[in-house]
Residue, then its C-alpha position, 0 to 999 in steps of 0.5 A: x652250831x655257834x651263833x653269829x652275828x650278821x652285822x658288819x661295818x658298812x651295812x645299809x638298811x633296806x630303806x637305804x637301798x633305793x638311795x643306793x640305787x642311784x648313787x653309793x653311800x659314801x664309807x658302805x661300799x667295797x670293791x668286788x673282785x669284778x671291778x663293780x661296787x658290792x653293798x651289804x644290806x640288812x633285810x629285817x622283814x617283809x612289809x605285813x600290816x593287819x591286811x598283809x598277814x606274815x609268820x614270824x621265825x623266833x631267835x629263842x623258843x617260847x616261854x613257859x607262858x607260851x608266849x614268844x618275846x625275842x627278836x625274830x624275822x618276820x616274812x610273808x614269802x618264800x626264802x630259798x636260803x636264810x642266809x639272805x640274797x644277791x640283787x645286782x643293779x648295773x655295776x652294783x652288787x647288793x649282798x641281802x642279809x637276814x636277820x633278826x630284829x626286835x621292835x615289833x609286836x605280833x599275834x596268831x591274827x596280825x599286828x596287835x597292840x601289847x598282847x600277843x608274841x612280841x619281837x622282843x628285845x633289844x636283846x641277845x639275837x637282835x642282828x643274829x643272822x636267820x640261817x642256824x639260829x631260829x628256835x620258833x616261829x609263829x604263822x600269822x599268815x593265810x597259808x602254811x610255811x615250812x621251814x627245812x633243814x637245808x637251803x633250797x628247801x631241801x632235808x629235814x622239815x616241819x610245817x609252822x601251823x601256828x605258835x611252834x617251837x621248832x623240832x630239836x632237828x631244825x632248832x638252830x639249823x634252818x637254812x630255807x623256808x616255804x610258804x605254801 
């Protein structure tokens, strides 16, 4: 399947979301067919910090050093589909995107200084939309996640224990991931 970029014009960062809770952002919003007001966002990851562990999902497979070092999307819950979400805040409609992002830097224990799988770039994949376009992923976190084939937790499966490269049947065809 043939990689896509997830970013369009228009497109506010989750931060921007509170603000455009309460009023639009001038030049970001479009017109819905409903006559409300639909805003794309873009939602890079969960918050994970060195008590709050995550799994991070890799645009590209591991290196020959076993090491991670792409952009990636790092989540901490369940995604019913990586294509993202819709949050509807009165005449509002927010369009959540998942993407991949780089920036960051991760181990097998949490965030790390410079050792460990890197969110790496800036780099081909940064901004590439999640759905259809993982390789990998490393599970930082407490419990299992499982990533499938279809949206809705639905196909083919393989359940991230560690460091993974994903199996060829899901290598960029990931549609839903679970944590378990």
């Amino acid at each position: 399947m043939a990689r896509r970029s997830a970013l369009r014009a228009g497109v506010l960062s989750l931060a921007a979301i509170s603000m455009a809770l309460s009023a639009p952002a001038s030049g970001q919003a479009r017109e819905s067919t409903d006559g409300g007001v639909g805003v794309q966002a873009i939602y890079e990851d969960d918050q994970c910090t060195m008590t709050t562990a995550c799994m991070a999902i890799f645009y590209n497979s591991r290196g020959n050093d076993g090491v991670f070092d792409s952009p990636c999307f790092i989540t901490n819950k369940n995604l019913y589909s990586h294509n993202g979400h819709t949050i509807q805040h009165g005449t509002t409609t927010f369009d959540v995107l998942y993407q991949f992002s780089h920036g960051r830097i991760w181990d097998d224990t949490g965030w790390s200084g410079a050792n460990g799988h890197k969110c790496g770039g800036p780099a081909t994949g940064s901004g590439y939309s999640l759905k259809n376009d993982a390789a990998g992923a490393v599970n930082a976190d407490s419990r299992h996640h499982r990533i499938y084939y279809n949206t809705g937790y639905q196909g083919t499966s393989q359940t991230i224990e560690g460091s993974e490269n994903l199996v060829p049947a899901l290598k960029n065809d990931n549609a839903s991931s679970r944590r378990l």
